[in-house]
GUPA-977450 format. One record per atom (N, C-alpha, C): residue number from 1; x, y, z; atom name; residue in three letters. Coordinates in steps of 0.05 Angstrom, whole numbers. Each point is the difference from the previous one (the first is absolute). Example, Ala and Ser with C-alpha at 12.3 -4.5 7.8 and 13.67 -1.06 7.14 Angstrom:
BEGIN
seq  east  north  up  atom  type
1  264  -114  156  N  ALA .
1  -18  24  0  CA  ALA .
1  18  24  0  C  ALA .
2  -7  21  -14  N  SER .
2  16  24  1  CA  SER .
2  -15  22  14  C  SER .
This chain:
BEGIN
seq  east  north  up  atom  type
1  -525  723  -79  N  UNK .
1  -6  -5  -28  CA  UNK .
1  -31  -2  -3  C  UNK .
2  -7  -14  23  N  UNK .
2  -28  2  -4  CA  UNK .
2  -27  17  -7  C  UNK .
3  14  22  25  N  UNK .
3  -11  23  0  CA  UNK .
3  -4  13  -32  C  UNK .
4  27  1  -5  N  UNK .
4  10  13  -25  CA  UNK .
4  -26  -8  -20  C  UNK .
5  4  -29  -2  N  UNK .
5  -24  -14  -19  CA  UNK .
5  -27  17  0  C  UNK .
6  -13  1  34  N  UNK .
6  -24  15  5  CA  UNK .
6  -6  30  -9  C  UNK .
7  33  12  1  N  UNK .
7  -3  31  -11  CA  UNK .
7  -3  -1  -26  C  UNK .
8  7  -15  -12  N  UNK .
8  4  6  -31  CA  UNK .
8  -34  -14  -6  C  UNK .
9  3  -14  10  N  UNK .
9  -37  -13  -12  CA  UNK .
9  -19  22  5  C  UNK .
10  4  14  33  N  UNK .
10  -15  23  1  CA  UNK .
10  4  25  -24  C  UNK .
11  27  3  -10  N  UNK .
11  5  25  -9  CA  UNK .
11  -24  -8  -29  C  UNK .
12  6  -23  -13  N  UNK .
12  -9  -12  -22  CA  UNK .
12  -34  15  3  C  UNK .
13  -8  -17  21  N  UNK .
13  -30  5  7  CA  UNK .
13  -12  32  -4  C  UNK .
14  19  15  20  N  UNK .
14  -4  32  3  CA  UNK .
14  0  9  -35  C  UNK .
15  20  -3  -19  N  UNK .
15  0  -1  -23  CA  UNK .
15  -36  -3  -23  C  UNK .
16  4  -15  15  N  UNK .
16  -24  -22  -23  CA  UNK .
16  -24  25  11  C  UNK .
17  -2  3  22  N  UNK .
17  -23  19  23  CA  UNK .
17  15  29  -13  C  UNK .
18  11  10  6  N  UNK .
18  2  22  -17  CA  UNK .
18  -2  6  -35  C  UNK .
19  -7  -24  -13  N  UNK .
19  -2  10  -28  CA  UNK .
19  -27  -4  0  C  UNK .
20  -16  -21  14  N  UNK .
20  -27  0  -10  CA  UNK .
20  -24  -6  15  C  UNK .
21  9  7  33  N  UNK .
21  -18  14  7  CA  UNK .
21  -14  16  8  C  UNK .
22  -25  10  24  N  UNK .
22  -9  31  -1  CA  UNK .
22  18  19  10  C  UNK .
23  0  24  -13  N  UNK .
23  13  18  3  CA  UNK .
23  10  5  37  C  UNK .
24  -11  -4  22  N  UNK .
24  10  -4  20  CA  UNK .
24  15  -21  8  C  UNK .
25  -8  -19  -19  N  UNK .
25  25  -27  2  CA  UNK .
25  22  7  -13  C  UNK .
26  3  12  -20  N  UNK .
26  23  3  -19  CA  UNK .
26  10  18  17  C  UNK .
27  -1  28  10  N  UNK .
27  9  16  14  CA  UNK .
27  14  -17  21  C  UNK .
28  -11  -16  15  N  UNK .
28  10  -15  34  CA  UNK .
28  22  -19  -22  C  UNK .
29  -14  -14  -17  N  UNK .
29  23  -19  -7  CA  UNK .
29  28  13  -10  C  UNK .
30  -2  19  -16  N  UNK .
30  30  23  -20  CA  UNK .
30  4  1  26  C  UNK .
31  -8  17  21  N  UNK .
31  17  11  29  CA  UNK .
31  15  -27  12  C  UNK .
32  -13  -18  5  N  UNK .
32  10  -22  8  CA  UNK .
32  19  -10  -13  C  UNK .
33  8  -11  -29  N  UNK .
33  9  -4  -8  CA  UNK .
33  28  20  -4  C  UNK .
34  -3  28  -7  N  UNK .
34  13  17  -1  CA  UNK .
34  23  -2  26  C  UNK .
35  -19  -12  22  N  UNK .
35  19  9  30  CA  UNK .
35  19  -19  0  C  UNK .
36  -19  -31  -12  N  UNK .
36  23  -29  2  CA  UNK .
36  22  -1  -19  C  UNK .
37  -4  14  -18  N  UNK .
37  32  5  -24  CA  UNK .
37  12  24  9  C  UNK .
38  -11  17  25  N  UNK .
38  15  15  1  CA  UNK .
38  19  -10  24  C  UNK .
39  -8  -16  20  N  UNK .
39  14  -9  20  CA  UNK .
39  18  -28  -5  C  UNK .
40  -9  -11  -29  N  UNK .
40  24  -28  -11  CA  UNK .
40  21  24  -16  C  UNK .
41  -13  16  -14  N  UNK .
41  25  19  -7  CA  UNK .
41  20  10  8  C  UNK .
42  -5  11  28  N  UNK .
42  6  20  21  CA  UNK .
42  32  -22  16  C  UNK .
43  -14  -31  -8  N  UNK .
43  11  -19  24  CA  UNK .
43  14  -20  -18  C  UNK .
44  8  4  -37  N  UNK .
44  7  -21  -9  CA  UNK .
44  17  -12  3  C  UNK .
45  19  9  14  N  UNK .
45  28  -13  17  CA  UNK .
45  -7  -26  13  C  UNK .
46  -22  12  17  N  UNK .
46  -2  -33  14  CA  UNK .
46  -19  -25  -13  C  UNK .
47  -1  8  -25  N  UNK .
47  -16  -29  -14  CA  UNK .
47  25  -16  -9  C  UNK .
48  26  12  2  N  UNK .
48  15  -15  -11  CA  UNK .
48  22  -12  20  C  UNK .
49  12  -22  2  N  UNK .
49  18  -4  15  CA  UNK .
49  14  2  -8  C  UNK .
50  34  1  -1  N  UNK .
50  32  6  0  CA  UNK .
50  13  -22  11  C  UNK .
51  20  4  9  N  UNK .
51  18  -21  6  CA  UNK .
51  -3  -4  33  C  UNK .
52  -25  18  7  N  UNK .
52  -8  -7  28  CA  UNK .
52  -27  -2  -4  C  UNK .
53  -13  -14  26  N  UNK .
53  -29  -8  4  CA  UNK .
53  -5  25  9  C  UNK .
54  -27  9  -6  N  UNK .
54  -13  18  16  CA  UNK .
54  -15  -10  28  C  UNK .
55  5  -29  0  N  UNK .
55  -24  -9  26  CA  UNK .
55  18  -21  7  C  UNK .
56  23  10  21  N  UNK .
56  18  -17  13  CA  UNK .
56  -4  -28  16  C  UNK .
57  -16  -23  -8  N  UNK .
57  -1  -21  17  CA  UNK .
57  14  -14  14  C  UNK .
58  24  -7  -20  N  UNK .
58  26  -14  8  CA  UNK .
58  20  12  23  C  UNK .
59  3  -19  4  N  UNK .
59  18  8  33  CA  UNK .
59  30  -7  -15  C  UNK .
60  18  -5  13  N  UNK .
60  30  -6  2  CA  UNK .
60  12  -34  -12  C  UNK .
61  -27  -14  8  N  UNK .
61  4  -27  -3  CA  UNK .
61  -15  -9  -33  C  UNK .
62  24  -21  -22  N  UNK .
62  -23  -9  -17  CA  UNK .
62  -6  -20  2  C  UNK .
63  -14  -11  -24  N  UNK .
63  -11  -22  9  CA  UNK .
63  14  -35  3  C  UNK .
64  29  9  1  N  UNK .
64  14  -20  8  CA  UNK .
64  18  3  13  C  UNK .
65  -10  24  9  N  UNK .
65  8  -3  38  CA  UNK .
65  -25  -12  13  C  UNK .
66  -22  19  -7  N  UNK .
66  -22  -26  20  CA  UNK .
66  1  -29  -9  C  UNK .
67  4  -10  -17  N  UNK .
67  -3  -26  -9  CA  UNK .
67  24  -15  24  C  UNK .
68  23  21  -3  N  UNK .
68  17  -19  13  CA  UNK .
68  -3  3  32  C  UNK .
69  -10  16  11  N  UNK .
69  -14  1  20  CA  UNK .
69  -22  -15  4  C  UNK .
70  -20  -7  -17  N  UNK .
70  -24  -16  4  CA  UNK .
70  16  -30  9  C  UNK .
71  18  -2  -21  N  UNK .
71  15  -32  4  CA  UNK .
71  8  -8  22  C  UNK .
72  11  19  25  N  UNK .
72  15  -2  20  CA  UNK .
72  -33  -3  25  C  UNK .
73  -16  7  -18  N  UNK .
73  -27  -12  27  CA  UNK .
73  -9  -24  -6  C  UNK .
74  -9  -14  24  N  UNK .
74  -15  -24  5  CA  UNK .
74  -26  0  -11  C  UNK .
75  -8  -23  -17  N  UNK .
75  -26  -10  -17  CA  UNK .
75  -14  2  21  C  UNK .
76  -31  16  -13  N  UNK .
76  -22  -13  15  CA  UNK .
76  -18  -27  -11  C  UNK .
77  -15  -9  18  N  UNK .
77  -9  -30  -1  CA  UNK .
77  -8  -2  -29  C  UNK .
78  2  17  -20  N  UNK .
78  -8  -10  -24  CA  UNK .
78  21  0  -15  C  UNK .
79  25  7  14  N  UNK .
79  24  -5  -13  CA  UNK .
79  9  35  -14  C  UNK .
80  -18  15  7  N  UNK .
80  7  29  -10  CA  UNK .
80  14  14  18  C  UNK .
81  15  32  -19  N  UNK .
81  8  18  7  CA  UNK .
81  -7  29  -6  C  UNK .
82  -4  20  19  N  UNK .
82  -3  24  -10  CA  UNK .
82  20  13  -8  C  UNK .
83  -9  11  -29  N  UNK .
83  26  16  -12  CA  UNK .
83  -16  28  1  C  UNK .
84  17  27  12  N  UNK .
84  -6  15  8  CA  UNK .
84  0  31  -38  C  UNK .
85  -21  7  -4  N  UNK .
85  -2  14  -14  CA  UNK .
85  -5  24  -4  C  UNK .
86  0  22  -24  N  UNK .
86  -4  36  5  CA  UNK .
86  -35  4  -10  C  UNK .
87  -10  12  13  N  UNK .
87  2  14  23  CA  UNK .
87  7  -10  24  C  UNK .
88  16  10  21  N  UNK .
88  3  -7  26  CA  UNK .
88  -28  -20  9  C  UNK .
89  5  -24  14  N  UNK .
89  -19  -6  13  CA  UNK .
89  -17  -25  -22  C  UNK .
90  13  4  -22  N  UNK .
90  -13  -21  -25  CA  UNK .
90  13  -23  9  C  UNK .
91  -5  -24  -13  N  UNK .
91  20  -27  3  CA  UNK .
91  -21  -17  -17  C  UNK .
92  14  -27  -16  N  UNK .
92  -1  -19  -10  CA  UNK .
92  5  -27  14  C  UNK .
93  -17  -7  2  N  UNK .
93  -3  -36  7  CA  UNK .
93  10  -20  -21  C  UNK .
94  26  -11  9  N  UNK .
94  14  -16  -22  CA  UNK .
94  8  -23  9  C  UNK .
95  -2  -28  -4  N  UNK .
95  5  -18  -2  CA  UNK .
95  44  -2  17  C  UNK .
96  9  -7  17  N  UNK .
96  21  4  13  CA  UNK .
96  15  -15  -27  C  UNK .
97  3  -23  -11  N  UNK .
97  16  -9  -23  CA  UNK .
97  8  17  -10  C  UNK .
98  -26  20  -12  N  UNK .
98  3  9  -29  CA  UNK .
98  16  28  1  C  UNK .
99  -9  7  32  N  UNK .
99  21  30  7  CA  UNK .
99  33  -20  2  C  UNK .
100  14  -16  15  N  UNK .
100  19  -19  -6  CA  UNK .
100  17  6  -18  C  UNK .
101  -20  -10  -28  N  UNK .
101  5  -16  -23  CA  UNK .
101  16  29  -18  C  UNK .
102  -18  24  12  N  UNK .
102  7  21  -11  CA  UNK .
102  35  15  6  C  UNK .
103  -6  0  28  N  UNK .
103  25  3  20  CA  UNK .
103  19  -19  -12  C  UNK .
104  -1  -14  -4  N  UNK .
104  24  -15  -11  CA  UNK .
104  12  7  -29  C  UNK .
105  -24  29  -16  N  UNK .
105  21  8  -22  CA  UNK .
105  -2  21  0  C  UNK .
106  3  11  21  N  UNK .
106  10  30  10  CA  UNK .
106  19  -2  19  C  UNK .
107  9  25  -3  N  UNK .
107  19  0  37  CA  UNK .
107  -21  13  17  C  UNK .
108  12  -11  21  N  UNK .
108  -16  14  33  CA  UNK .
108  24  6  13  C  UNK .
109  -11  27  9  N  UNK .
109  28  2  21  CA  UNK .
109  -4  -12  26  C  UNK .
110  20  -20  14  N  UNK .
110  -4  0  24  CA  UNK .
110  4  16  23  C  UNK .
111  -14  20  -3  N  UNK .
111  2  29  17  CA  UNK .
111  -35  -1  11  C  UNK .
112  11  14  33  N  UNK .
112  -26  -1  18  CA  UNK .
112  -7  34  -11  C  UNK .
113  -23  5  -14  N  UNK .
113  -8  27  -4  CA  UNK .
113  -4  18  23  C  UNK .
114  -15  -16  19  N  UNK .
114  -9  8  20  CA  UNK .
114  18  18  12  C  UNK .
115  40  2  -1  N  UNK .
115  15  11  7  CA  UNK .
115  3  28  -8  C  UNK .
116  -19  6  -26  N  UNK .
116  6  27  -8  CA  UNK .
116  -26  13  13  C  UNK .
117  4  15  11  N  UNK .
117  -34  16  19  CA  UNK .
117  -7  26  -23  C  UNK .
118  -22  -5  10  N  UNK .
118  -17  31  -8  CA  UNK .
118  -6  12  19  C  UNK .
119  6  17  2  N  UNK .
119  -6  17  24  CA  UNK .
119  7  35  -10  C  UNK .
120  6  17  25  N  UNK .
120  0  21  -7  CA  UNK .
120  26  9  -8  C  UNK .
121  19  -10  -3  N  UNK .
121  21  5  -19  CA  UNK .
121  11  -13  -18  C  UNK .
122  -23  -28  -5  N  UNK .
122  14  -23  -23  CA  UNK .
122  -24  -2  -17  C  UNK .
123  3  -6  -15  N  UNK .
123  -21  -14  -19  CA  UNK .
123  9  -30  -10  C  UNK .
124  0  -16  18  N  UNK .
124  8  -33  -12  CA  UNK .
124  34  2  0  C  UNK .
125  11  18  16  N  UNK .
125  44  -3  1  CA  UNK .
125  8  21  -13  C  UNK .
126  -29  16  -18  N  UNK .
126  12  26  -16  CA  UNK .
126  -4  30  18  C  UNK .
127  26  15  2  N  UNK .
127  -5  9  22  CA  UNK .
127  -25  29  -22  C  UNK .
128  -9  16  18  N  UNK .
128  -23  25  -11  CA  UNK .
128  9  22  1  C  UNK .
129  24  1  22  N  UNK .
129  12  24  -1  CA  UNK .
129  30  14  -6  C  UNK .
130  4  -29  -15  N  UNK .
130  29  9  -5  CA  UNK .
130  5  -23  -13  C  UNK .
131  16  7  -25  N  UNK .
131  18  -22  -27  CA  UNK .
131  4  -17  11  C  UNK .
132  -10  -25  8  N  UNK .
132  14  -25  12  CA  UNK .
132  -23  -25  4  C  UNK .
133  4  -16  10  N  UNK .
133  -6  -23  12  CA  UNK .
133  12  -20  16  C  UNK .
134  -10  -21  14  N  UNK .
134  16  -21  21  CA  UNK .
134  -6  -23  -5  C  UNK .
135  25  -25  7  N  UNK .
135  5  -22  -13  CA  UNK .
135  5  -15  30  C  UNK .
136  -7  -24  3  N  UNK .
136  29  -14  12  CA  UNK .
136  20  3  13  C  UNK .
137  12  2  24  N  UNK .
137  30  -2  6  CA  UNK .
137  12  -17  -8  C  UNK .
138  6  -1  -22  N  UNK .
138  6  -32  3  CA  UNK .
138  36  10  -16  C  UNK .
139  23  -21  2  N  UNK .
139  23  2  -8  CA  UNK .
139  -9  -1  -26  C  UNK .
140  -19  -10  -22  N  UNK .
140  8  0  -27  CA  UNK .
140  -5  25  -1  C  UNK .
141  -27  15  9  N  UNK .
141  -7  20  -11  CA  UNK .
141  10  28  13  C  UNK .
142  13  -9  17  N  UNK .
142  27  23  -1  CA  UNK .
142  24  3  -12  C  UNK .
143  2  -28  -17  N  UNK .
143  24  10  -13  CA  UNK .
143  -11  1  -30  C  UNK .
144  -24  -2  -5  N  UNK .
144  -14  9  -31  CA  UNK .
144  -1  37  8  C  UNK .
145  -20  5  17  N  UNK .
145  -5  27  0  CA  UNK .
145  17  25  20  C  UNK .
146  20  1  -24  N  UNK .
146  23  21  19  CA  UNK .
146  -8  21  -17  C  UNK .
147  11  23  15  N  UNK .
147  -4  25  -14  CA  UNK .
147  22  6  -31  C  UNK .
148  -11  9  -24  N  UNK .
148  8  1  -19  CA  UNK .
148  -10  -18  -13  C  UNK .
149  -13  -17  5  N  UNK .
149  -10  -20  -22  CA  UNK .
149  -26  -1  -1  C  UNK .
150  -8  -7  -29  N  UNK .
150  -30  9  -16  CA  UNK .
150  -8  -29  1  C  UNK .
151  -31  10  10  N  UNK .
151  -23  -20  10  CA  UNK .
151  -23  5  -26  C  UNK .
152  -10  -25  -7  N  UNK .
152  -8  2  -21  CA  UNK .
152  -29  -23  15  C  UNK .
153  -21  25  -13  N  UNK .
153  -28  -19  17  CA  UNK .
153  -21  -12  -22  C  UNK .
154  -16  -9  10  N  UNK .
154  -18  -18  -20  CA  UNK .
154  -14  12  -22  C  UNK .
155  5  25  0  N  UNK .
155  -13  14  -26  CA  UNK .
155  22  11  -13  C  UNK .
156  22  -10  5  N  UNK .
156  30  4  -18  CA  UNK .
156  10  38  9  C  UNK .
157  -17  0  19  N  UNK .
157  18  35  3  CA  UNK .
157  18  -7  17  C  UNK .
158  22  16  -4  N  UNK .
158  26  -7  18  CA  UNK .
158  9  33  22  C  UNK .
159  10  -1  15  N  UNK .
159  5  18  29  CA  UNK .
159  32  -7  -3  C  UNK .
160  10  18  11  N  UNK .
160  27  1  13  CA  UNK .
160  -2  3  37  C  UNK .
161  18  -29  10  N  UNK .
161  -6  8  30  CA  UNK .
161  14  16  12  C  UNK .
162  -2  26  15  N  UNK .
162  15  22  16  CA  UNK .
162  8  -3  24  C  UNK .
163  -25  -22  14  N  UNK .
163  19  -3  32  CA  UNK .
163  -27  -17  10  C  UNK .
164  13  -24  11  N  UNK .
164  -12  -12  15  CA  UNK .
164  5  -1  33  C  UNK .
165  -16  -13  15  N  UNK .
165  -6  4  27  CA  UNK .
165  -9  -25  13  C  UNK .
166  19  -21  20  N  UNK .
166  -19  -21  14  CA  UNK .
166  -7  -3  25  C  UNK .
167  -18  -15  10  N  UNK .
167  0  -11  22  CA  UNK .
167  -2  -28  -4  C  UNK .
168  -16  -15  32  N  UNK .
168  4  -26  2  CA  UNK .
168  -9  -9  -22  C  UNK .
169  -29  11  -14  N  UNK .
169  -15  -23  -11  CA  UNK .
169  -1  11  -27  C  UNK .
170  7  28  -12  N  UNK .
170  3  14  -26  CA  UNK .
170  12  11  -8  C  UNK .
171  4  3  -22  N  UNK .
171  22  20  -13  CA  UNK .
171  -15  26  -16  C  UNK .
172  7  21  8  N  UNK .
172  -20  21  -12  CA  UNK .
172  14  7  -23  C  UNK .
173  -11  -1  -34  N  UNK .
173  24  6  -13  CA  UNK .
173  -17  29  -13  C  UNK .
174  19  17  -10  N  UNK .
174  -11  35  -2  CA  UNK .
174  13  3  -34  C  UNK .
175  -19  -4  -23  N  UNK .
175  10  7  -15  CA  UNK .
175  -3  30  -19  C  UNK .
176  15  2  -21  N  UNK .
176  -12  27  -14  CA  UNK .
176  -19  3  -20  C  UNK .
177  -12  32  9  N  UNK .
177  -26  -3  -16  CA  UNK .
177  -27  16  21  C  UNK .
178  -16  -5  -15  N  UNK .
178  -29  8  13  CA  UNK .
178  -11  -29  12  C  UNK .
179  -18  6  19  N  UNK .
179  -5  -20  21  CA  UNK .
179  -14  -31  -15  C  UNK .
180  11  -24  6  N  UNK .
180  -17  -18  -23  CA  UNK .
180  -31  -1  9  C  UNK .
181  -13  -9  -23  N  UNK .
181  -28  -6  -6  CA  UNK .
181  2  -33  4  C  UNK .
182  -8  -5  21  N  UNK .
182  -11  -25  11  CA  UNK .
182  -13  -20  -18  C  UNK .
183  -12  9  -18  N  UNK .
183  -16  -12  -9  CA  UNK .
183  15  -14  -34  C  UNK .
184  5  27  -8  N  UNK .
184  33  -14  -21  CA  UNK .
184  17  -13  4  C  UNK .
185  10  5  28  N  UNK .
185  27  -19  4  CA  UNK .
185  -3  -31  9  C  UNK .
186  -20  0  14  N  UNK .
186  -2  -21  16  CA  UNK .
186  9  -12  30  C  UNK .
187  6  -23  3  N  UNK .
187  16  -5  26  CA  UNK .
187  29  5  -6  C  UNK .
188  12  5  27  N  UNK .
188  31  3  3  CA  UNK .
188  11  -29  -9  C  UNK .
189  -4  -20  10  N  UNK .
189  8  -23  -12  CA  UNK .
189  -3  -11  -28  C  UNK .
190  -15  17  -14  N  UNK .
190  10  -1  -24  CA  UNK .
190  20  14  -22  C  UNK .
191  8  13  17  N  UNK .
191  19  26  -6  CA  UNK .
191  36  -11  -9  C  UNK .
192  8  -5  -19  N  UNK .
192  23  -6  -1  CA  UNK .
192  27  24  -7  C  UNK .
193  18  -1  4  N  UNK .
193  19  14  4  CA  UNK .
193  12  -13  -27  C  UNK .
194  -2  24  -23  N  UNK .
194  17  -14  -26  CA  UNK .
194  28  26  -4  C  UNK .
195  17  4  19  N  UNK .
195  15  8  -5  CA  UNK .
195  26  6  29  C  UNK .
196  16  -5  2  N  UNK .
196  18  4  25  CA  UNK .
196  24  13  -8  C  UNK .
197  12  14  32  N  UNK .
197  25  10  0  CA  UNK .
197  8  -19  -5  C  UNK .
């Protein structure tokens, strides 16, 4: 946005320099000017945003998942906590109460994140190369996610599951559709199953 501010003050300037002054200025300034409305012209799509960001900061987590993550760490000697923010690598220094005080009118899931990996075929439990993600072995969540029943995720889009797959420690579930977007859906543990055989 900033930038933006600087082009338009420049374009203003080039303006003012092409009406009134010497004829080699007015020439450099019209060309100049001419080039900068021809390249905001050329590009007006991206002055505007849509129902997406053009400058993706945000990761998977909001800000009350970090909050409720900040809560689960130990105060430092001034009684603070780091709450972790976008851009990657940002964070807030907050008083441990007041992150608490917060946590206590939200839900937190008590889920270890750390269980969903990123790596070269996951992005955070969402798989990259195929309709699905992984949960838990656990008895509840094998008898929520059987095949035929629609999983409904934190941005209210819903999947039909086609076939799941476990071992010791996961359950791979494979639903229909094009591959999810990590970043829409969120974690697997937030994923509820609103419909059964």
């Amino acid at each position: 946005m900033g930038l933006n501010v600087i082009v338009i003050f420049s374009l203003l300037v080039l303006a003012g320099s092409a009406l009134r002054a010497s004829r080699t200025a007015r020439i450099a300034g019209t060309v100049t000017l001419v080039s900068f409305t021809a390249l905001y012209a050329a590009n007006v799509a991206w002055l505007f945003e849509g129902e997406a960001a053009r400058m993706q900061f945000a990761g998977t987590l909001t800000f009350q998942d970090q909050l409720c993550s900040a809560s689960r760490q130990p105060a430092d000697t001034e009684g603070n906590v780091s709450v972790s923010l976008y851009p990657a690598g940002w964070f807030a220094t907050i008083p441990k109460d007041k992150v608490s005080a917060a946590t206590n009118k939200i839900e937190c899931a008590s889920e270890d994140i750390s269980f969903y990996v990123t790596d070269s075929n996951w992005i955070k439990g969402i798989a990259r190369k195929w309709a699905g993600f992984y949960l838990h072995n656990t008895p509840e969540n094998l008898a929520s996610f059987k095949i035929g029943s629609t999983v409904q995720f934190p941005d209210k889009t819903t999947r039909k599951i086609v076939d799941i797959s476990t071992s010791n420690e996961t359950i791979n579930v494979f639903v229909e559709g094009d591959i999810l977007i990590a970043k829409k859906v969120g974690f697997p543990f937030k994923f509820v199953v609103i419909e059964q055989i």
